[in-house]
C-alpha positions as CSV (number, residue, x, y, z in Angstrom):
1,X,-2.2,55.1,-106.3
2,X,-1.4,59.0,-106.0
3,X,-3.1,60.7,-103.6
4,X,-1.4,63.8,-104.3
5,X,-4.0,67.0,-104.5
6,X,-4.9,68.9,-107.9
7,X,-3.8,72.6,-107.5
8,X,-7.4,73.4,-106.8
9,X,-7.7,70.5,-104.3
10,X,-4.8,72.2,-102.5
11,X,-5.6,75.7,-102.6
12,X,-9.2,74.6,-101.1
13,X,-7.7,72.4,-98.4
14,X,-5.6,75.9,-97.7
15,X,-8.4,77.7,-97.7
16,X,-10.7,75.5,-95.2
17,X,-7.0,75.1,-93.0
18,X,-6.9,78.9,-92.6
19,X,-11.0,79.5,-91.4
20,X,-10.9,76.9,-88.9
21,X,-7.2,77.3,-87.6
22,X,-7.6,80.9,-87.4
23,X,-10.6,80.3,-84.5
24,X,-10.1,76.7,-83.5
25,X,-7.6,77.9,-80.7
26,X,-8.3,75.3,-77.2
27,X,-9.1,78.5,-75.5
28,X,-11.5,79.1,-78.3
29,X,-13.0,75.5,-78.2
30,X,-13.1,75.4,-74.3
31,X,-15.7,78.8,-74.6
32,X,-18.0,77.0,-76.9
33,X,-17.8,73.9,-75.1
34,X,-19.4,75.7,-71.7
35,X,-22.2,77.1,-74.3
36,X,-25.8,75.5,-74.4
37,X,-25.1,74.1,-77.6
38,X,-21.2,73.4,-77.6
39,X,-21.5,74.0,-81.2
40,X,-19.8,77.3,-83.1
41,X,-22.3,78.4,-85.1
42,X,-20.7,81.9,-86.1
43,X,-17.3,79.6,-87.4
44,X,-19.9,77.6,-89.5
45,X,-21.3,80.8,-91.4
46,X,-17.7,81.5,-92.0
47,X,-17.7,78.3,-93.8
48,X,-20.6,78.7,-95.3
49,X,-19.8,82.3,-96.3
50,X,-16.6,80.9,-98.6
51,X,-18.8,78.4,-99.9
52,X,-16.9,75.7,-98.1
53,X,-20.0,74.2,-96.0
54,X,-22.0,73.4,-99.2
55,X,-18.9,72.6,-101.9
56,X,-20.6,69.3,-103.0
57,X,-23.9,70.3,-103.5
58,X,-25.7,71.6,-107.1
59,X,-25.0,75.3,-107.9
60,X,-29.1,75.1,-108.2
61,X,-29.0,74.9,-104.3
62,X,-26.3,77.5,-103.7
63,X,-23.3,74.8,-103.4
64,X,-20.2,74.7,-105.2
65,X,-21.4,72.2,-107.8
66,X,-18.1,69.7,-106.9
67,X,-17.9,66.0,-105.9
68,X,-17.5,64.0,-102.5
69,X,-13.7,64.4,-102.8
70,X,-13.9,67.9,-102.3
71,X,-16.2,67.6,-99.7
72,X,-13.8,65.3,-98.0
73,X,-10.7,68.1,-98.0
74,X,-12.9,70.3,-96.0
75,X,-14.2,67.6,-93.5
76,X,-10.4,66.6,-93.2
77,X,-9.2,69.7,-92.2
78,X,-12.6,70.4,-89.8
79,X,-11.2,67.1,-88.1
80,X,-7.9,68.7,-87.6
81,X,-8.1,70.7,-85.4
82,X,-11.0,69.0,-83.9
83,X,-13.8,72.2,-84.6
84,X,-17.3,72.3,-83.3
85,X,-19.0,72.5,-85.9
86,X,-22.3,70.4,-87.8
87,X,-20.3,69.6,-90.5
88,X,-20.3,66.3,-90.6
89,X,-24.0,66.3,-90.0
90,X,-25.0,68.7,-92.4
91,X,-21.9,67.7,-95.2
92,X,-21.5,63.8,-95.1
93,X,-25.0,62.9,-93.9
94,X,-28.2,64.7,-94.7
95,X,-27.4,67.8,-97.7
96,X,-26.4,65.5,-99.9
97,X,-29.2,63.4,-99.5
98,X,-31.9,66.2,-100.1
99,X,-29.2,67.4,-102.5
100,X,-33.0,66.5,-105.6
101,X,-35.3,68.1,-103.1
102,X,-34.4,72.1,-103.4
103,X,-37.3,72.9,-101.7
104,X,-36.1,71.3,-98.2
105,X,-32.4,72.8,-99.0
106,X,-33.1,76.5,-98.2
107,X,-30.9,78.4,-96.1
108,X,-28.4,75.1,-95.9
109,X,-25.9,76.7,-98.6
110,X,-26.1,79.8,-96.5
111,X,-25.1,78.3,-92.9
112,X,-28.6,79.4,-91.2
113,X,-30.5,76.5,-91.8
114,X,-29.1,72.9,-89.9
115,X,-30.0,69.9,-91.6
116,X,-28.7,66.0,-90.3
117,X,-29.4,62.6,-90.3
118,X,-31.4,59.9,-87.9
119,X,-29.9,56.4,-88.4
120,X,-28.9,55.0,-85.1
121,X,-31.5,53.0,-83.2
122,X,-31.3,52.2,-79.0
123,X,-30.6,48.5,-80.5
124,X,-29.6,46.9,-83.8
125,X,-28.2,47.4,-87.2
126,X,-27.5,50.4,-88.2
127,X,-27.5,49.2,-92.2
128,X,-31.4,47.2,-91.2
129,X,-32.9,49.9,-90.0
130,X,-36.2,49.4,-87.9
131,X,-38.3,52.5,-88.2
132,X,-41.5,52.1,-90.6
133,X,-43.9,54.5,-92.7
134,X,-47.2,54.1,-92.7
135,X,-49.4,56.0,-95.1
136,X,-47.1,58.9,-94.8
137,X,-46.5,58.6,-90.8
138,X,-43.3,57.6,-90.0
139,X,-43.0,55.9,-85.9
140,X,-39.5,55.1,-84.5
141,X,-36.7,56.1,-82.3
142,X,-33.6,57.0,-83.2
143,X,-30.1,57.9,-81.2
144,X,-26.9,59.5,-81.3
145,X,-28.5,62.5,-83.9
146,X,-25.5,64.8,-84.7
147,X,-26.4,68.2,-83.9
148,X,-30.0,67.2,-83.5
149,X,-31.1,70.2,-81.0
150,X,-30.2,72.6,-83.5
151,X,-31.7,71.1,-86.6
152,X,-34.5,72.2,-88.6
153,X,-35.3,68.9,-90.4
154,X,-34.1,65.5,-90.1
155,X,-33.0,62.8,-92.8
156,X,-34.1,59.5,-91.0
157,X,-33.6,55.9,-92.8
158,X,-36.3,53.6,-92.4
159,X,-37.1,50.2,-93.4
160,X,-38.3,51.3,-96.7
161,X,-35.9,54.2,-97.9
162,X,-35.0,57.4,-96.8
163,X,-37.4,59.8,-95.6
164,X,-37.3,64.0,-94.2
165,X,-39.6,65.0,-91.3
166,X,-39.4,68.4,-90.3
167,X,-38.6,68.7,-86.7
168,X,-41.4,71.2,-85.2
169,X,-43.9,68.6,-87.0
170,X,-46.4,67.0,-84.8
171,X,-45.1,63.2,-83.1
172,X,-41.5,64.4,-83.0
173,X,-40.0,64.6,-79.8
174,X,-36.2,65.9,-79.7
175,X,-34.8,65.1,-76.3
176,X,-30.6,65.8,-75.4
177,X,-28.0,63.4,-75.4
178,X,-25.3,64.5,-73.6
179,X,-21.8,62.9,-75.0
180,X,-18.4,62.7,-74.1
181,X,-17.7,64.8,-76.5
182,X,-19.1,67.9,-75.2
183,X,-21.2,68.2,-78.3
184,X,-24.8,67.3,-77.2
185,X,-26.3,64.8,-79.8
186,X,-30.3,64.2,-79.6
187,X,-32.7,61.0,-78.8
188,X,-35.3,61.3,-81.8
189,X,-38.7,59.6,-81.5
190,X,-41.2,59.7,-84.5
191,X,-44.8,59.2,-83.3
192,X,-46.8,59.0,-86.7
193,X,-44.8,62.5,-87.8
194,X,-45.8,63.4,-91.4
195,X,-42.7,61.9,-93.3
196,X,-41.6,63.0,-97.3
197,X,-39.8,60.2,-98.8
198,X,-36.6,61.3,-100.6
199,X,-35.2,57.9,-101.2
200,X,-35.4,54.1,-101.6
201,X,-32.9,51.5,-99.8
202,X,-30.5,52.1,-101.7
203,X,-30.7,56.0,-101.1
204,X,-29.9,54.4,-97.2
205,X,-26.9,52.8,-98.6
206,X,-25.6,55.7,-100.0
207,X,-26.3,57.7,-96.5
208,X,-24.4,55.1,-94.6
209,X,-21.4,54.6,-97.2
210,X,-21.2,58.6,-96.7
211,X,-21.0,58.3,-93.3
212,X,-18.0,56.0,-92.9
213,X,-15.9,57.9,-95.3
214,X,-16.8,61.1,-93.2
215,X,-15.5,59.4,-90.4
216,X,-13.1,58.0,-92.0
217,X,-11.2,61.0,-93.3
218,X,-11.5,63.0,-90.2
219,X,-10.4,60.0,-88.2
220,X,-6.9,60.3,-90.2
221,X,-6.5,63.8,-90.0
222,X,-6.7,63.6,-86.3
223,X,-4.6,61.1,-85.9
224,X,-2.2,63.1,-87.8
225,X,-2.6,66.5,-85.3
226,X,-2.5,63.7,-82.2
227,X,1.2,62.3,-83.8
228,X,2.4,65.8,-84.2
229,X,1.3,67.1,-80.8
230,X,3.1,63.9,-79.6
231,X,6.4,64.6,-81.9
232,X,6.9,67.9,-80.7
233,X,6.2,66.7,-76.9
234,X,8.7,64.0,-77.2
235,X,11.3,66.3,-78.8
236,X,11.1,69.1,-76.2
237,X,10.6,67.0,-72.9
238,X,13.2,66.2,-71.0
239,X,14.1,63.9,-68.7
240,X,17.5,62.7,-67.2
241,X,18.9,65.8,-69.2
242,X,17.8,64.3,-72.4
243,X,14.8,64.3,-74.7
244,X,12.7,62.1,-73.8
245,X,12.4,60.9,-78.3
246,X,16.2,59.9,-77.9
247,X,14.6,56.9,-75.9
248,X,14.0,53.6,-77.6
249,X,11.0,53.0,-76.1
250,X,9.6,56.0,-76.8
251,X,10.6,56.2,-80.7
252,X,9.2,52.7,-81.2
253,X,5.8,53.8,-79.6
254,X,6.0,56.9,-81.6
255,X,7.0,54.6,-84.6
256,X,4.0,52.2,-84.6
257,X,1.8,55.1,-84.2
258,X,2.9,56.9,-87.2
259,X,2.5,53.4,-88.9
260,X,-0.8,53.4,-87.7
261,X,-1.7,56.6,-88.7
262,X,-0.6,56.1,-92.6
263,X,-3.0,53.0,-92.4
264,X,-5.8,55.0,-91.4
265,X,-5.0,57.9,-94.2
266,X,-4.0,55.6,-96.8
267,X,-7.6,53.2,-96.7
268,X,-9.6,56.2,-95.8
269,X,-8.5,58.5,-99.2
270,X,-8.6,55.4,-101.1
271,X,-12.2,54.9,-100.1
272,X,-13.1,58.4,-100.3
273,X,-11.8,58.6,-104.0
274,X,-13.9,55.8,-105.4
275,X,-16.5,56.9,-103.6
276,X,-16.4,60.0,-105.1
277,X,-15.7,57.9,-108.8
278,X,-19.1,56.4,-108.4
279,X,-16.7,52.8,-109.1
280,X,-16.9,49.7,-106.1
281,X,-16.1,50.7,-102.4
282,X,-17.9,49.1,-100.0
283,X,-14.9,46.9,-99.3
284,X,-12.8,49.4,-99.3
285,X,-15.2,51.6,-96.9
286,X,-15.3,49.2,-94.1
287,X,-11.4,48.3,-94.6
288,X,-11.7,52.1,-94.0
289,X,-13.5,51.8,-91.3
290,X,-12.0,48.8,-89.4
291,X,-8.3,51.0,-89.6
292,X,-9.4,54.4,-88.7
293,X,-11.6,52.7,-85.9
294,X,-8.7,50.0,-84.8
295,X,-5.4,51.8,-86.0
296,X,-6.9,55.0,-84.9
297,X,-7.7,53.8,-81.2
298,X,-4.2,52.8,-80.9
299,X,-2.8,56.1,-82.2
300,X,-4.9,58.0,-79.6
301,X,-3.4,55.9,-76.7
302,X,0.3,56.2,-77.8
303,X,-0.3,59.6,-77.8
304,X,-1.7,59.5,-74.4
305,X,0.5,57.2,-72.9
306,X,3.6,59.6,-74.7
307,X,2.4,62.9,-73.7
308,X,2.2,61.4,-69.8
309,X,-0.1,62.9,-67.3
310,X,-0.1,66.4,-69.7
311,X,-2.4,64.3,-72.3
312,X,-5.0,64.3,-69.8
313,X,-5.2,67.8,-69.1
314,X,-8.5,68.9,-70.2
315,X,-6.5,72.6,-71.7
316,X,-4.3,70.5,-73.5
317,X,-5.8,70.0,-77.3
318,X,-5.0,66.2,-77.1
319,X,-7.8,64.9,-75.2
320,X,-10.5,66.5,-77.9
321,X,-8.9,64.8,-80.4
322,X,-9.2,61.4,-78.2
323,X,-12.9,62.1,-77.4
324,X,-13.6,62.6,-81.2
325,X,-12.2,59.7,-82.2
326,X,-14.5,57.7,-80.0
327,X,-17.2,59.2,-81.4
328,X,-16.1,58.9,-85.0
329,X,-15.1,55.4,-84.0
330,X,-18.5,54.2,-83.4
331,X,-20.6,56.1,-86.3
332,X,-21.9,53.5,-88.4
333,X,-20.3,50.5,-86.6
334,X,-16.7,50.7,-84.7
335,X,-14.0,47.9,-86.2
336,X,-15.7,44.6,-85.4
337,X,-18.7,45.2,-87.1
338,X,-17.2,46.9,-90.0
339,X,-15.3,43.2,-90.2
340,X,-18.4,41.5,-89.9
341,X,-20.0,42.6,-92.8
342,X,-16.5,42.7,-94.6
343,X,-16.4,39.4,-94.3
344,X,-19.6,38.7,-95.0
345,X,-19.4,41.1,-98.3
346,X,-16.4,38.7,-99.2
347,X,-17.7,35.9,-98.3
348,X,-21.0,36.2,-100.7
349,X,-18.3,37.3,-103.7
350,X,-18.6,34.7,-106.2
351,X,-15.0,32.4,-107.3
């Protein structure tokens, strides 16, 4: 399979490269990280200003009017360099699913309006979700919301379908989550909150299969800054008058990391593009899932363990790389249960 970029794919992956490379410096990151927040809200009205933060959605709504490929390119290259900003919470997980509903998209196309999604409970599956709607009341609590102090309105699945609650609504409570990170996320809890319905089960499904290839694509592309920061280390340092990458041990760390690291590319594009064909993926997503989660863990510790005691130096641009994989690692399930239900999808295939 080619995974080679249409001209247009490429000059929008440029595009999004140059807006978040051009700010995303660790001096730059470290500022917004001592903010209330820890998000960069002015780099995501850049975004939003070239039409980048809203690609996927309908021209009706102000977006670009392209698919979930494109929206992947731009998530990609937010993961790259590891910038603070709601994308993933506003791109992968709760736009899209409002994407029918104009009326609760306003000011999302624009940058000024935060949207995201409430799908994590304090126990159980993430894909059987707990919460319940009663007569338009919707009770429940849910963890680990993305950029949940600064939303507006929240996407939350329930056991139903999908459902938007407007977060100054009476029976919401917001409350922060403090992560390692350094991106607070928010505990949730619906108390009979008036809730709109935007969405069946399978609307959940389609939230969720979203979500891993989000993770999944920004997974690889930090793996792929983590194995050059470590390429260039290992090239330049020097020990015993020699660079340290002339040493076996090192190359052969160094080599099963880059392995790694094409794993996690190859199964996360390869997902993302028949997600965004509308054919079969959910295989593919959590063989996705399980290598970005697995391959990427061991990616992030080669690096680590190559770049010595300078990959835990908090000004070093390695370590935020590390603590969003961890993150990214456990949205939606981390590798064994993404090979729980694997096997179970396999398992119920008929011969």
């Amino acid at each position: 399979m080619d995974f080679s970029l249409t001209p247009d794919q490429e000059a929008l992956r440029g595009l999004a490269a140059q807006i978040v490379g051009d700010v995303c410096t660790p001096e730059h990151k470290k500022n917004i990280s001592a903010t209330e927040s820890g998000t960069d809200l002015d780099l995501w009205r850049a975004l939003a200003d070239a039409g980048l933060a809203a690609i996927h959605l309908p021209e009706s709504v102000g977006g670009g009017g392209y698919g979930w490929l494109e929206a992947a390119i731009v998530l990609a290259e937010i993961g790259r360099v590891a910038a603070p900003v709601p994308a993933l919470a506003v791109m992968a997980l709760a736009a899209p699913a409002l994407a029918g509903h104009p009326h609760l998209l306003d000011g999302v196309a624009a940058g000024t309006t935060i949207v995201t999604a409430a799908m994590h409970e304090p126990v159980g599956d993430v894909w059987a979700p707990t919460t319940t709607v009663t007569d338009g009341r919707i009770t429940g609590t849910k963890v680990c919301v993305a950029h949940g102090l600064l939303a507006s309105r929240f996407v939350v699945t329930a056991a139903d379908g999908l459902y938007v609650v407007d977060a100054a609504a009476q029976g919401v409570t917001v409350e922060r989550e403090d992560t390692t990170s350094g991106v607070p996320d928010a505990m949730v809890t619906f108390t009979g909150a008036a809730a709109e319905k935007v969405g069946g089960t399978d609307a959940v499904e389609a939230l969720l299969m979203r979500a891993q290839s989000a993770a999944c694509v920004m997974i690889a592309a930090s793996c792929q800054s983590a194995l050059g920061l470590t390429a260039e280390y290992a090239r330049t340092r020097q020990q015993f008058d020699k660079a340290i990458a002339t040493f076996q041990a090192v190359s052969q760390r160094a080599g099963d990391a880059y392995i790694d690291t094409e794993a996690v590319r190859l199964t996360a594009w390869q997902a993302a593009w028949r997600l965004d064909r509308g054919v079969s993926c959910a295989a593919e997503l959590l063989t996705a899932k399980f290598w970005a989660s697995e391959g990427g863990w061991r990616v992030m510790h080669a690096a680590h363990h190559l770049h010595g005691g300078v990959g835990v130096d908090r000004d070093y641009p390695l370590h935020q790389y590390f603590l969003n994989h961890k993150q990214l690692e456990l949205l939606v399930g981390s590798a064994t249960p993404s090979l729980q239900r694997l096997g179970g999808l396999l398992a119920n295939e008929p011969v």
